[in-house]
Gaussian input, Z-matrix of N, CA and C with variables (Angstrom, degrees):
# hf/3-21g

backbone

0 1
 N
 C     1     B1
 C     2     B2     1     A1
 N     3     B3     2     A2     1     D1
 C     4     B4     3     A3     2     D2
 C     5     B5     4     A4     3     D3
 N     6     B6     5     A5     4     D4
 C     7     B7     6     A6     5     D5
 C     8     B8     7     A7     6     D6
 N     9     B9     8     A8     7     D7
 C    10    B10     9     A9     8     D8
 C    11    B11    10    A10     9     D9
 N    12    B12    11    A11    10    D10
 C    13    B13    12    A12    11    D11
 C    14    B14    13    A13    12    D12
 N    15    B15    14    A14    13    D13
 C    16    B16    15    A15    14    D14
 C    17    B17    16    A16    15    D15
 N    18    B18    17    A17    16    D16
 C    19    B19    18    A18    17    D17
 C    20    B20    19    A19    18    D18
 N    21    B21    20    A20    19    D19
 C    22    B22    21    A21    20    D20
 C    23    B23    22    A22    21    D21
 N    24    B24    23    A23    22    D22
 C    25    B25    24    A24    23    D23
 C    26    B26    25    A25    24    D24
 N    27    B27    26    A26    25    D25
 C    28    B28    27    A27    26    D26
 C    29    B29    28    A28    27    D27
 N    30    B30    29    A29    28    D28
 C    31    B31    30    A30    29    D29
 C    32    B32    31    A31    30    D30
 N    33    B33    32    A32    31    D31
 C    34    B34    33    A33    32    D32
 C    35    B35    34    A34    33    D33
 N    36    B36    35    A35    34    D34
 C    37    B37    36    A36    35    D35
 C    38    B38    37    A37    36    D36
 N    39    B39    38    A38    37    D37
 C    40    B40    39    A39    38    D38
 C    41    B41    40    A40    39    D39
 N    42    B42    41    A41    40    D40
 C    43    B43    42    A42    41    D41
 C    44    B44    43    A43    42    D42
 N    45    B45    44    A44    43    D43
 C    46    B46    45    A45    44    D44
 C    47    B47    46    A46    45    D45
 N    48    B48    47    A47    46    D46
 C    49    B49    48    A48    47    D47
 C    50    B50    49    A49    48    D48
 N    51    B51    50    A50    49    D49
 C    52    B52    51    A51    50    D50
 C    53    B53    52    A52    51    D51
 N    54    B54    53    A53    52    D52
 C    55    B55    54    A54    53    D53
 C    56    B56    55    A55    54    D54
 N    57    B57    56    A56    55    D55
 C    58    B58    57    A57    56    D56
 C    59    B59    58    A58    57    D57
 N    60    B60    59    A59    58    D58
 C    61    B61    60    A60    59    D59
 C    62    B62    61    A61    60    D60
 N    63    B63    62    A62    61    D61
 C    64    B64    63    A63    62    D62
 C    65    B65    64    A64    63    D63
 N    66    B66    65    A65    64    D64
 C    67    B67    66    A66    65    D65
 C    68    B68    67    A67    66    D66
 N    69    B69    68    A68    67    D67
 C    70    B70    69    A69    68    D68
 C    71    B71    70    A70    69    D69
 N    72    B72    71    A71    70    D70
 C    73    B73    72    A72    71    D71
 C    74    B74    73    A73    72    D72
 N    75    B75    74    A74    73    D73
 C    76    B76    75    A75    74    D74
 C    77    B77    76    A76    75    D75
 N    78    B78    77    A77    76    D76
 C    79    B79    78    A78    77    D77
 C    80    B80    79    A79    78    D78
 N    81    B81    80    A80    79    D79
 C    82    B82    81    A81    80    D80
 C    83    B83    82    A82    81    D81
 N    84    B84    83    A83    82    D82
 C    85    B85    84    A84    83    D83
 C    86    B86    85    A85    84    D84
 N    87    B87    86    A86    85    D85
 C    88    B88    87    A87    86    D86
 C    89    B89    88    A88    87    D87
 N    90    B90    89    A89    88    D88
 C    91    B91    90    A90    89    D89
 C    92    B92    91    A91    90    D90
 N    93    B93    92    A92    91    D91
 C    94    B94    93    A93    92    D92
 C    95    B95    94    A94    93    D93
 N    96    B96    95    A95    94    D94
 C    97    B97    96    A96    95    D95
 C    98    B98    97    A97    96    D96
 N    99    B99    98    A98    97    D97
 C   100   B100    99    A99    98    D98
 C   101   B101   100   A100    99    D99
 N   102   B102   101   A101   100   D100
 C   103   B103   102   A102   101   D101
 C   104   B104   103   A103   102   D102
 N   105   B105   104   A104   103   D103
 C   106   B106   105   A105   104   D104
 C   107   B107   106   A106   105   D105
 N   108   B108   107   A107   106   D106
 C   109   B109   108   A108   107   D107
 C   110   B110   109   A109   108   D108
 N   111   B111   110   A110   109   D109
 C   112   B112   111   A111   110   D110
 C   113   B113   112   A112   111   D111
 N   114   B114   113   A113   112   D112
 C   115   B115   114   A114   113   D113
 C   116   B116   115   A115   114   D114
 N   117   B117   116   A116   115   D115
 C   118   B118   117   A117   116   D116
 C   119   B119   118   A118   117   D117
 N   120   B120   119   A119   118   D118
 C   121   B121   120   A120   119   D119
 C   122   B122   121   A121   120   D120
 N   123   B123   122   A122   121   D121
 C   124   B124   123   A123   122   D122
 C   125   B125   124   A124   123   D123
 N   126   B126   125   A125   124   D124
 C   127   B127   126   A126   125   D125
 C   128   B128   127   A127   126   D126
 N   129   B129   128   A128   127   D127
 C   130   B130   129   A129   128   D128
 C   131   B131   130   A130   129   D129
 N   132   B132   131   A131   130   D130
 C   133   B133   132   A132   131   D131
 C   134   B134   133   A133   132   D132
 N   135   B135   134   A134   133   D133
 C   136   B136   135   A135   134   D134
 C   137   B137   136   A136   135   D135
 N   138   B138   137   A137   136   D136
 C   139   B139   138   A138   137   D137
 C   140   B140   139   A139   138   D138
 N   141   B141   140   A140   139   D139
 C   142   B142   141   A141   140   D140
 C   143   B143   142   A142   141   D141
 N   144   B144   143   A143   142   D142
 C   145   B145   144   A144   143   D143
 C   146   B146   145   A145   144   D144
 N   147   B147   146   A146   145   D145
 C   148   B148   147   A147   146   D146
 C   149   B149   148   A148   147   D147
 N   150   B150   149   A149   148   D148
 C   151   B151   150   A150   149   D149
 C   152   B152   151   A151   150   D150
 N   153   B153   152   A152   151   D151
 C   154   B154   153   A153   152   D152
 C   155   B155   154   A154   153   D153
 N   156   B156   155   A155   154   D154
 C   157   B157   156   A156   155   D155
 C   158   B158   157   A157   156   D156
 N   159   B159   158   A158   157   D157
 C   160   B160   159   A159   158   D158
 C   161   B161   160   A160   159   D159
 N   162   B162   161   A161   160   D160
 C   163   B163   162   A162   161   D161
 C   164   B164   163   A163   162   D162
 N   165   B165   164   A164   163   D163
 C   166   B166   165   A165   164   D164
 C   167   B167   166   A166   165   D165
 N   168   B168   167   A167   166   D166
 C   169   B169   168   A168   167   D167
 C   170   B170   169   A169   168   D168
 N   171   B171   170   A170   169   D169
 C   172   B172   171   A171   170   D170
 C   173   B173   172   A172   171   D171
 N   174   B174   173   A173   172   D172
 C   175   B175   174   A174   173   D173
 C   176   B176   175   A175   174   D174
 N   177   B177   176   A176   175   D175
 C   178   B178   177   A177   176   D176
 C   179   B179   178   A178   177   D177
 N   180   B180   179   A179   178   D178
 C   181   B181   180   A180   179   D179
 C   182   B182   181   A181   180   D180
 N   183   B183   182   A182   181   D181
 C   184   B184   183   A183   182   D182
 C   185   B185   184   A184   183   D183
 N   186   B186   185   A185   184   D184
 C   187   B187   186   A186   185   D185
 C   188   B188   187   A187   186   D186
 N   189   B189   188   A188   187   D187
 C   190   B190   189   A189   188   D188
 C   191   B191   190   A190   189   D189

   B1=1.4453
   B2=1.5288
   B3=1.3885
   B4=1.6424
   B5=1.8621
   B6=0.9243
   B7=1.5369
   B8=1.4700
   B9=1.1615
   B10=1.4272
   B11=1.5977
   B12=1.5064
   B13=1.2617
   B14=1.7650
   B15=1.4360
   B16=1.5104
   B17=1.4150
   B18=1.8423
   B19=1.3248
   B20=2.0558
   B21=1.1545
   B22=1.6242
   B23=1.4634
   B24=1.0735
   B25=1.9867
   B26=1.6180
   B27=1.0306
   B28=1.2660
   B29=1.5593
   B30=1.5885
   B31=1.5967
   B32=1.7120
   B33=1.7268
   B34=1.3122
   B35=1.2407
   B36=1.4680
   B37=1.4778
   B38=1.9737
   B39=1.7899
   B40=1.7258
   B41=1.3628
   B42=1.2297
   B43=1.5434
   B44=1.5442
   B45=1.7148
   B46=1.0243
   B47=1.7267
   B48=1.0609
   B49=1.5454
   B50=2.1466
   B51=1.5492
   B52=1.2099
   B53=1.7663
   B54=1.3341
   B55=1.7973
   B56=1.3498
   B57=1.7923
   B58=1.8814
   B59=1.2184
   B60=1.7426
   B61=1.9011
   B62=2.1868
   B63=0.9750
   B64=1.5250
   B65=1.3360
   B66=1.3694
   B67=1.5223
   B68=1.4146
   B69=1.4573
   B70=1.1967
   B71=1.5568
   B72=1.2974
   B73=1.3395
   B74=1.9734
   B75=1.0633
   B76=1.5951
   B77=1.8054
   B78=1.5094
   B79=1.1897
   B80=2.0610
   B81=1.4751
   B82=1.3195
   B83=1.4048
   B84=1.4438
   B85=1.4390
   B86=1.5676
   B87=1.8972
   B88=1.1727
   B89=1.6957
   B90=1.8655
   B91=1.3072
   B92=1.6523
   B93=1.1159
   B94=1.5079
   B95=1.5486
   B96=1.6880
   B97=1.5099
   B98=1.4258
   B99=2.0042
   B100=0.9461
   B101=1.6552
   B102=1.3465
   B103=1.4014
   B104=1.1164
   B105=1.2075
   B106=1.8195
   B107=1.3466
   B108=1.3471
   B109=1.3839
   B110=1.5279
   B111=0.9727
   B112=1.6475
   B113=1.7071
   B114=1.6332
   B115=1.1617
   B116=1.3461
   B117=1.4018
   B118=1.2702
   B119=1.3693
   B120=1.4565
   B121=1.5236
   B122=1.5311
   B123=1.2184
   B124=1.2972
   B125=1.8265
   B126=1.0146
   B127=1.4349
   B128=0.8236
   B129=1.4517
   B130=1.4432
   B131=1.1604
   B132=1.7566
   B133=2.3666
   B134=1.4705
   B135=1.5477
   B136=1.5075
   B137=2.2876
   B138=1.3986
   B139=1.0745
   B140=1.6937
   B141=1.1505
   B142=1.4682
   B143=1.4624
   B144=1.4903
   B145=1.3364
   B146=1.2023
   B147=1.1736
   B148=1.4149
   B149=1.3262
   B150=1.6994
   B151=1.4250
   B152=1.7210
   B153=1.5623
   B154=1.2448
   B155=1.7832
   B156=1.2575
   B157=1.4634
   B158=1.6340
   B159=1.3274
   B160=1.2373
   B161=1.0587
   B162=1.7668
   B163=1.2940
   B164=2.0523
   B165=0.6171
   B166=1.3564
   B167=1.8415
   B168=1.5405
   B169=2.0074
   B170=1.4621
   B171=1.5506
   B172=1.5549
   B173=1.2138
   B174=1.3909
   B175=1.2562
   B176=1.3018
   B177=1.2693
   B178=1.7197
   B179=1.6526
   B180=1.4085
   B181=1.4420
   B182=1.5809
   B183=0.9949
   B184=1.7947
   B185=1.2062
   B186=1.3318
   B187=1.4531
   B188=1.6404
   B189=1.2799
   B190=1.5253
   B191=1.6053
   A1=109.01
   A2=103.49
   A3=107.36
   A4=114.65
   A5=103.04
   A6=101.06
   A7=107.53
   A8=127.24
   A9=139.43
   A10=102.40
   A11=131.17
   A12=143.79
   A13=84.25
   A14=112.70
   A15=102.21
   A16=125.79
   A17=106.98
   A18=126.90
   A19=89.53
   A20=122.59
   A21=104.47
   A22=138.01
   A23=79.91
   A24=89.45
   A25=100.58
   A26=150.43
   A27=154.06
   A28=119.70
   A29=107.17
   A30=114.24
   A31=118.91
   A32=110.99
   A33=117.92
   A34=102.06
   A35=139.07
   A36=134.91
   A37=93.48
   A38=98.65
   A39=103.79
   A40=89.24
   A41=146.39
   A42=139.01
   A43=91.51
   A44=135.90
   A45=150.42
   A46=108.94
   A47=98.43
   A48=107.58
   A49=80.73
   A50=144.06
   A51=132.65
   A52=96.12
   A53=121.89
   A54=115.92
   A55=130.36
   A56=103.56
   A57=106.67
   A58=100.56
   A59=115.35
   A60=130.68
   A61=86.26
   A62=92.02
   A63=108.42
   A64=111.72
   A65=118.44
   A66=127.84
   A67=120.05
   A68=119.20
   A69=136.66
   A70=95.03
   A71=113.67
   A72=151.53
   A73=85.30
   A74=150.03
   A75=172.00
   A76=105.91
   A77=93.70
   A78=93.53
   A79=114.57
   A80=101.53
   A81=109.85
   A82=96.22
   A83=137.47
   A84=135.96
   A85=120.12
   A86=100.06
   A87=96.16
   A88=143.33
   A89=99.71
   A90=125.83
   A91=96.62
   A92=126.02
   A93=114.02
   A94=102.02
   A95=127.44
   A96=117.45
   A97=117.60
   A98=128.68
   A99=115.31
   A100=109.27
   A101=131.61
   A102=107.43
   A103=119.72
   A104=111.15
   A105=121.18
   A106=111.23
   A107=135.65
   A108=147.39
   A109=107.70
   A110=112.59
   A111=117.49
   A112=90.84
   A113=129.23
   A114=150.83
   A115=106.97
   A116=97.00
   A117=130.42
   A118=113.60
   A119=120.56
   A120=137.72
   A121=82.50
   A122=148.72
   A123=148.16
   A124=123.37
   A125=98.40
   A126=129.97
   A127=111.76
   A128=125.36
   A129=148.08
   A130=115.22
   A131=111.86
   A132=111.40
   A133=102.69
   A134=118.54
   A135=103.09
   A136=90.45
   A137=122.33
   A138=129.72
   A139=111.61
   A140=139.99
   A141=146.97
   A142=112.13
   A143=134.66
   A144=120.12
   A145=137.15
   A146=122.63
   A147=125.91
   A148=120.59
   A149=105.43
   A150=104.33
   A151=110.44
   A152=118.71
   A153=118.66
   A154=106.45
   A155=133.29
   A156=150.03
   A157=91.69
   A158=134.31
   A159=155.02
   A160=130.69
   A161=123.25
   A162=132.63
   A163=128.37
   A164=142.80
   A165=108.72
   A166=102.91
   A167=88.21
   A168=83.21
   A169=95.44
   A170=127.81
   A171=119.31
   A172=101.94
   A173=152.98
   A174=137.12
   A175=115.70
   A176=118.14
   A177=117.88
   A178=117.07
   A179=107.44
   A180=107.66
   A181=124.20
   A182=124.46
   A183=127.43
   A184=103.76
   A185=104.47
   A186=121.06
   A187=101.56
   A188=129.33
   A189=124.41
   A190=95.74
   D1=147.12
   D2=-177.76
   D3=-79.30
   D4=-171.92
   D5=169.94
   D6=-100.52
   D7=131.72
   D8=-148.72
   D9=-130.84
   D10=148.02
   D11=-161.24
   D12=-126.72
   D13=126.89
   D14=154.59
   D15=-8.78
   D16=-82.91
   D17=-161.83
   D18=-53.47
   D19=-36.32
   D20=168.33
   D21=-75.05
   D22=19.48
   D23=-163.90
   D24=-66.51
   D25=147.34
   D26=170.99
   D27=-132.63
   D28=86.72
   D29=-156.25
   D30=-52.58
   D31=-22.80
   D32=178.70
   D33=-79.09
   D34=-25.40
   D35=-145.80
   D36=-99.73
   D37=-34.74
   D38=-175.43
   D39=-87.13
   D40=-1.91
   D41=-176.78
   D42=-82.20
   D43=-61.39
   D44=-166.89
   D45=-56.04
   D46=-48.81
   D47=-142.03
   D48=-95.48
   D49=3.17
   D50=161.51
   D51=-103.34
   D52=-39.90
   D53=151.39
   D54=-20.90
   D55=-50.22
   D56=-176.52
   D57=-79.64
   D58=-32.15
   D59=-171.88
   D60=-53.45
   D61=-95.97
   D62=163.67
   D63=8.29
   D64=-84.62
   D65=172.05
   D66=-46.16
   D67=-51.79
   D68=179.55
   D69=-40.60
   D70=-72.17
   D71=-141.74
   D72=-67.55
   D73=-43.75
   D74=-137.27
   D75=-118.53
   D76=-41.77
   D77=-179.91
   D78=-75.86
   D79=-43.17
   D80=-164.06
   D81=-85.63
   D82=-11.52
   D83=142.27
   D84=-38.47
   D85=-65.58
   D86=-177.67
   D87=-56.65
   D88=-19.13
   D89=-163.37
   D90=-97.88
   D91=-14.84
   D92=-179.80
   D93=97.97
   D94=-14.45
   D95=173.38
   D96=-51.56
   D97=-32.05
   D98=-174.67
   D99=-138.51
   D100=146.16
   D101=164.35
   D102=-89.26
   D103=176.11
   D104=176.45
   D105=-53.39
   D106=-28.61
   D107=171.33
   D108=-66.95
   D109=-30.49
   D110=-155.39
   D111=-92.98
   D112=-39.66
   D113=160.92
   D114=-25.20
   D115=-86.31
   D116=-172.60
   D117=-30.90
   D118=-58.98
   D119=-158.91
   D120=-89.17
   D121=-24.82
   D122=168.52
   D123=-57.40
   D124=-46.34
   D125=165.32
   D126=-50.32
   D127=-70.32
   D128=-131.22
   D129=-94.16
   D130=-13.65
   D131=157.56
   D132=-90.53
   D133=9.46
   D134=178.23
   D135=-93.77
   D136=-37.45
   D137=-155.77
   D138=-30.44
   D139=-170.57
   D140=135.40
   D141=-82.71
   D142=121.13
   D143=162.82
   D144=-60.42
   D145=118.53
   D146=-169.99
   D147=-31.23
   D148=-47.31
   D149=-164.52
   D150=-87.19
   D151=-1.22
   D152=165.73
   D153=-77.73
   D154=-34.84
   D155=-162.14
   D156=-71.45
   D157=97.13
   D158=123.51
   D159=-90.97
   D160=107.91
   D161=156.17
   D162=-29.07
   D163=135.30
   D164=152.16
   D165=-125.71
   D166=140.60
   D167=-155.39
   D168=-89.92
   D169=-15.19
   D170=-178.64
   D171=-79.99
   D172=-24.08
   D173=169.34
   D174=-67.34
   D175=-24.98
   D176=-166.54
   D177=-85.47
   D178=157.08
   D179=176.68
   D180=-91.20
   D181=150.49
   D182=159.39
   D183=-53.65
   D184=128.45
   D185=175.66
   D186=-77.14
   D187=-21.27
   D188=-161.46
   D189=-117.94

């Protein structure tokens, strides 16, 4: 992937291009190229950190 500016972001093109990640990612599982461990820790510098991930429930709306 290139280096990308917000204003370039193209949501169908980053929809596609974590799809082939995805497949890739299913495929080299299925074939024995990677384990689930090897995945995992792969994954896991793209994640959100937990301890940054705070709700705050007085700003939010009722869903009903």
């Amino acid at each position: 992937m290139t280096d990308m500016h917000t204003e370039d972001l193209d949501p169908q093109q980053r929809f596609a291009e974590k799809e082939r990640a995805r497949r890739a990612d299913l495929e080299a599982l299925r074939y024995g190229r990677k384990t689930k461990t090897q995945l995992k820790r792969e994954t896991e510098a793209f994640a959100f950190p937990p301890s940054r991930a705070r709700i705050n429930l007085d700003a939010s709306r009722s869903l009903s």
